[in-house]
Kinemage of the C-alpha trace (Angstrom):
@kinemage 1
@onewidth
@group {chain A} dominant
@subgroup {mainchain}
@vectorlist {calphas} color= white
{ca unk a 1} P 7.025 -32.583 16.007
{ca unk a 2} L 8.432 -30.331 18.843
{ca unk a 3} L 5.469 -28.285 20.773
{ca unk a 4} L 5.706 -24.217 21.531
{ca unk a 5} L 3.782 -22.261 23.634
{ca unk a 6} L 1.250 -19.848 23.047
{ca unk a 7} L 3.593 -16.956 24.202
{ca unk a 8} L 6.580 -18.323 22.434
{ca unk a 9} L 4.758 -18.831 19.099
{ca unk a 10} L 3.827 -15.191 19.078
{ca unk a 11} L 7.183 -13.944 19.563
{ca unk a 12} L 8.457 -16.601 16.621
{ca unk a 13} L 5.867 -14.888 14.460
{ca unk a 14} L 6.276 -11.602 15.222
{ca unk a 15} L 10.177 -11.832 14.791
{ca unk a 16} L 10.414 -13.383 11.851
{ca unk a 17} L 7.361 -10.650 10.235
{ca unk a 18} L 9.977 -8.045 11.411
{ca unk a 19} L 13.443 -9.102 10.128
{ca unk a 20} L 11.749 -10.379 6.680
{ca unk a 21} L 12.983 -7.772 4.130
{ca unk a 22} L 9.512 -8.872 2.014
{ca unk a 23} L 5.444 -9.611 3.150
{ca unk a 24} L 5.371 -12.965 4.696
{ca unk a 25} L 2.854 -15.701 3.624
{ca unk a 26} L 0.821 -17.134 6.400
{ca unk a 27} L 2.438 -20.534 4.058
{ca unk a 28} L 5.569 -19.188 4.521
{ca unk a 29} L 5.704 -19.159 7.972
{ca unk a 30} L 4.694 -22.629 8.196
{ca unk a 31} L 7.389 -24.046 5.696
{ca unk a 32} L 10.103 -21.787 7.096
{ca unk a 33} L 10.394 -20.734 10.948
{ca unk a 34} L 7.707 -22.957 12.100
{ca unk a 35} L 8.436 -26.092 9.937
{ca unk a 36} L 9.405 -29.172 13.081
{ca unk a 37} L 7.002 -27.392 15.536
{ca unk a 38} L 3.318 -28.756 16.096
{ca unk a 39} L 1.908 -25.231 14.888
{ca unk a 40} L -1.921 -25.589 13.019
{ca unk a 41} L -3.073 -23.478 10.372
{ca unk a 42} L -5.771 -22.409 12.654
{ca unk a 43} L -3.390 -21.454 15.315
{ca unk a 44} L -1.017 -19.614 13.076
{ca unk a 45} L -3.802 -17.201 12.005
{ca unk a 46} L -5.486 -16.773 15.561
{ca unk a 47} L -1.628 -15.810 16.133
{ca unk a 48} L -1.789 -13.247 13.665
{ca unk a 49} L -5.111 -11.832 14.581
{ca unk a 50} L -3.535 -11.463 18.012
{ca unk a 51} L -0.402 -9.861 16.960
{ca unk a 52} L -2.867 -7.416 14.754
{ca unk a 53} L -4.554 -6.325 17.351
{ca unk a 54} L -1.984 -5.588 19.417
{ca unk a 55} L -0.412 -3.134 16.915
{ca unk a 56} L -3.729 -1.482 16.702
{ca unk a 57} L -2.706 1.611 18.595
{ca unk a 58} L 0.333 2.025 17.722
{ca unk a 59} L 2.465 4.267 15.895
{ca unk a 60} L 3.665 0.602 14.080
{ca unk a 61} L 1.057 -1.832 12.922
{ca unk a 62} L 0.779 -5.493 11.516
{ca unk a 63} L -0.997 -5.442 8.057
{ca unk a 64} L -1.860 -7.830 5.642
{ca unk a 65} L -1.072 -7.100 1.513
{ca unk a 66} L -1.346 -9.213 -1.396
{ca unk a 67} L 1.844 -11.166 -0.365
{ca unk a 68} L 1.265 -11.397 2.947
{ca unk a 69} L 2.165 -9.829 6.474
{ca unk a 70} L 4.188 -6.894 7.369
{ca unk a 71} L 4.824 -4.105 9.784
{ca unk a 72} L 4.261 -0.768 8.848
{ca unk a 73} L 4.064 2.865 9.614
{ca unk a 74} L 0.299 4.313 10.255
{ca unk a 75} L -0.559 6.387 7.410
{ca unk a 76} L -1.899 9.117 9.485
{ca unk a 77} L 2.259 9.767 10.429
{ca unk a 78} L 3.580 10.033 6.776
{ca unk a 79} L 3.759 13.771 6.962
{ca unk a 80} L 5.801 13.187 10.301
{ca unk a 81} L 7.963 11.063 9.206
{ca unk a 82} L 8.383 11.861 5.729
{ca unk a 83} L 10.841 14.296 7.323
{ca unk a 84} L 13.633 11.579 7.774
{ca unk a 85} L 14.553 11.505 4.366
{ca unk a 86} L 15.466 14.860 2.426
{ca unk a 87} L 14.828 13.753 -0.563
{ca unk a 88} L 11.118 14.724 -1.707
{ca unk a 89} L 9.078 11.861 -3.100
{ca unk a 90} L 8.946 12.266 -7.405
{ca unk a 91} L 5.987 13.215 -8.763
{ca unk a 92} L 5.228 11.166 -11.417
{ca unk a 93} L 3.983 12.451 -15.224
{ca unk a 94} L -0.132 12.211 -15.809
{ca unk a 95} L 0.615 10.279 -18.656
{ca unk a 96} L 2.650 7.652 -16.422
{ca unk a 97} L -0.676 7.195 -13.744
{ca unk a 98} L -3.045 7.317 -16.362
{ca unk a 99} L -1.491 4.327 -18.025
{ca unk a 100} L -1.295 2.768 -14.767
{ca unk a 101} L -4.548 2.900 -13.926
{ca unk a 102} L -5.705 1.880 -16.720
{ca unk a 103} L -4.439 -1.379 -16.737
{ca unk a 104} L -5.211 -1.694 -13.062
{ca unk a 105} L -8.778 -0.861 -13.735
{ca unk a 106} L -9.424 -2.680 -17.059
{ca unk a 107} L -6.770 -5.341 -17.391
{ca unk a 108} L -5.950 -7.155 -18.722
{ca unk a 109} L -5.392 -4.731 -21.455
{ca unk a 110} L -2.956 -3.907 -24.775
{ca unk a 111} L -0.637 -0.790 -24.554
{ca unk a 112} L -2.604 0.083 -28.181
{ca unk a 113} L -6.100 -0.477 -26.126
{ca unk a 114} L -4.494 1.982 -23.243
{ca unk a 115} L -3.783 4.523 -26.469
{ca unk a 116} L -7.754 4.084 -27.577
{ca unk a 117} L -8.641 5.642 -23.760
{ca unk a 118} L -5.791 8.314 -23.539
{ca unk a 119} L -6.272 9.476 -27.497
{ca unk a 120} L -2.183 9.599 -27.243
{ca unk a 121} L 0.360 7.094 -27.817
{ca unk a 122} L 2.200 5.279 -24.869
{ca unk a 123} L 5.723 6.504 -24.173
{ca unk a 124} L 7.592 3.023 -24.766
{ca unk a 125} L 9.898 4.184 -21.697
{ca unk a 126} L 6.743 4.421 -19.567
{ca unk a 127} L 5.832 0.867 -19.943
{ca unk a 128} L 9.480 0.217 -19.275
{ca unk a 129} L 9.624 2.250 -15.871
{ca unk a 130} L 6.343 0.617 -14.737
{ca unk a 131} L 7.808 -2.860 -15.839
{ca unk a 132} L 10.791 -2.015 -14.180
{ca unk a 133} L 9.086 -0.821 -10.760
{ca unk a 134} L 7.221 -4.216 -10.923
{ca unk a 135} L 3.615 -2.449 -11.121
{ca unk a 136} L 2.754 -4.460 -14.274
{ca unk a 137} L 3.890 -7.351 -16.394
{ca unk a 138} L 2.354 -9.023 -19.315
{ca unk a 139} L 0.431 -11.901 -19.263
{ca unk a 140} L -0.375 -13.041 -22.679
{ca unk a 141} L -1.007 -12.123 -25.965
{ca unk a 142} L -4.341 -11.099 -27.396
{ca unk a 143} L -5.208 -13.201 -30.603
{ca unk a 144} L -5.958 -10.776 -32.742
{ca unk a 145} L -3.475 -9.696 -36.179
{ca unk a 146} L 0.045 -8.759 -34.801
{ca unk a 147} L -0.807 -10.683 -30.811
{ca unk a 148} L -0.258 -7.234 -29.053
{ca unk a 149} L 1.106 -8.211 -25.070
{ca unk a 150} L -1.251 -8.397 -22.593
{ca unk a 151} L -0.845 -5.801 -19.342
{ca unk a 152} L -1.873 -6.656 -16.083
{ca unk a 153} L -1.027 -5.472 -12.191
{ca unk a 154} L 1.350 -7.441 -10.401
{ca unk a 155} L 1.230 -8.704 -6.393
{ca unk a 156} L 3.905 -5.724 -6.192
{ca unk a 157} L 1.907 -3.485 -7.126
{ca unk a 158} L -0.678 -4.324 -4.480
{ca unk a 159} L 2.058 -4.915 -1.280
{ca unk a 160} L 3.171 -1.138 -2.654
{ca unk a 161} L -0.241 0.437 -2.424
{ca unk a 162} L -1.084 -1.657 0.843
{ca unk a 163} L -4.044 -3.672 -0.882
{ca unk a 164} L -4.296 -7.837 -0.355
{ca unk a 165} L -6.724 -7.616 -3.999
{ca unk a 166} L -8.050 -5.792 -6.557
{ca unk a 167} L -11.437 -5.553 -5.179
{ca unk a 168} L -9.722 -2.768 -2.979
{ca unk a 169} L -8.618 -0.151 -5.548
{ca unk a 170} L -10.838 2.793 -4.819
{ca unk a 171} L -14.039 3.758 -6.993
{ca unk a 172} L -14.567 6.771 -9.257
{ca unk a 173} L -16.052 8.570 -6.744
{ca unk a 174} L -13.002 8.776 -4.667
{ca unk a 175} L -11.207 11.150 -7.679
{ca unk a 176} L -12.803 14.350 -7.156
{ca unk a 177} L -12.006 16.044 -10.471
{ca unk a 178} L -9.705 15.180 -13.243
{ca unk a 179} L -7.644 18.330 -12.526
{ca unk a 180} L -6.842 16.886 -8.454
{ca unk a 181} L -6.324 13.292 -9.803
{ca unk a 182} L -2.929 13.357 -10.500
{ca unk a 183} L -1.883 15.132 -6.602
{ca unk a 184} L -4.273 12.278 -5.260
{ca unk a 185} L -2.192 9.712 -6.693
{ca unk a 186} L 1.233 11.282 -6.495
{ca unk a 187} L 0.189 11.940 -2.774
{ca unk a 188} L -0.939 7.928 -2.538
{ca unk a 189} L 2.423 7.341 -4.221
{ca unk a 190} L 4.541 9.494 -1.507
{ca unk a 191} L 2.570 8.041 1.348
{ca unk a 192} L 3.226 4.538 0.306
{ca unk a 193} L 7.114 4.969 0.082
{ca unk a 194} L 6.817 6.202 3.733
{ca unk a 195} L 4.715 3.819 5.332
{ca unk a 196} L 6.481 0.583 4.190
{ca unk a 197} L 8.539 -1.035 6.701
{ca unk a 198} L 11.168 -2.195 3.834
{ca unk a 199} L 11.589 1.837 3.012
{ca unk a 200} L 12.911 1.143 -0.458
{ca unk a 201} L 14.161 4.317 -2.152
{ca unk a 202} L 11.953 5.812 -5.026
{ca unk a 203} L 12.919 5.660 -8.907
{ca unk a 204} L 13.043 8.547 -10.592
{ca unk a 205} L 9.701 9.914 -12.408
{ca unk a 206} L 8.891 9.490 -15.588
{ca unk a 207} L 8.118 12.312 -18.163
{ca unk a 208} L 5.267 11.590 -20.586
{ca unk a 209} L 2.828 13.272 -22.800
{ca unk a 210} L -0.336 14.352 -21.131
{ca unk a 211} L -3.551 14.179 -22.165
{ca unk a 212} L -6.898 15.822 -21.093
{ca unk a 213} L -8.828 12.544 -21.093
{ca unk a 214} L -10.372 11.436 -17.302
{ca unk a 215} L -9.805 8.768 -14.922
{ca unk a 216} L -10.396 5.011 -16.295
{ca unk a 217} L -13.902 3.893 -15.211
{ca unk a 218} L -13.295 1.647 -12.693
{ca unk a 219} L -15.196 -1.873 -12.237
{ca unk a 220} L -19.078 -2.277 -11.562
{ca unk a 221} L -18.290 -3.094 -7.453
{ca unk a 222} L -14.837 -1.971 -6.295
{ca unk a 223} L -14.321 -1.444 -2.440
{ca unk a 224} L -12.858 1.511 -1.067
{ca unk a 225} L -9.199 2.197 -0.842
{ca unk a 226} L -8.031 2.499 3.066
């Protein structure tokens, strides 16, 4: 296997993070740019924590989500550079980021479980647009009479939120009242279309029905949400 330098492995790495239009798997890089070269696991990542702290005070930074590595914008500059693009971020229905969180707090879960919680049915185009966004796919079927689907989150859903696992979602505590929940998210939801390095373009919102019931209780030890 052909040998590389310190130097020269850390502009591979950080080259390859940068023109990859997805996250980057520390695997990845080993069966792709790096295969032939005399790279270690161990080496890869002390690479990585280099590279990270490097990017620490800047305006750009190296970040780990569910699928791996990418660069992104700070988050403290969305409002900055939100300005680039004219269009304003949508603003998605209550209904559409109460279902959401639902089956990111309590999945895996049945769309007729999500209607016991909301005390509304589940606009079938809802499920579609989150399906369709790659926020949520179904897993299995419960065995119970008629095998309803089975929701859960999807690694998508975490790269888009900048999480690496679920343990990261943010508590209760962090929604202030059920009234300010939905500009939290929405605002979450804008932030994260700005800070992404891929800067995909967002779908157009949803329209549900809305319902007066509160934020899904979240589980017993969640971390907070950076």
């Amino acid at each position: 296997m052909a040998k590389i330098s310190r130097v020269q492995l850390k502009q591979l790495v950080e080259a390859a993070i940068f023109v990859a239009d997805v996250p980057i798997a520390q695997d990845q890089l080993q069966q792709t740019v790096l295969d032939g070269l005399e790279v270690s696991k161990t080496m890869l990542k002390e690479t990585l924590s280099e590279l990270q702290l490097d990017y620490q005070a800047r305006g750009i930074q190296l970040v780990e989500v569910a699928s791996g590595f990418r660069f992104q914008s700070m988050d403290s500059l969305s409002p900055w550079l939100g300005k680039l693009w004219q269009e304003n971020a949508p603003r998605y229905s209550r209904a559409m980021l109460e279902t959401l969180s639902l089956v990111a707090y309590r999945q895996p879960i049945t769309r007729g479980e999500i209607e016991d919680v909301r005390g509304v049915s589940v606009s079938s185009q809802i499920m579609k647009t989150l399906g369709e966004r790659g926020w949520i796919k179904v897993i299995g079927h419960k065995e119970v009479p008629g095998r309803p689907s089975l929701y859960a989150t999807t690694k998508t859903f975490l790269d888009y939120f900048g999480l690496k696992s679920l343990s990261e979602l943010p508590s209760s505590d962090d929604f202030i009242t059920s009234e300010e929940t939905d500009d939290q998210l929405n605002i979450l939801l804008s932030e994260s279309e700005q800070d992404v390095a891929t800067k995909d373009q967002p779908t157009q919102s949803v329209e549900g029905t809305a319902s007066t019931s509160s934020m899904p209780t979240p589980p017993d030890e969640p971390e907070q949400l950076h």
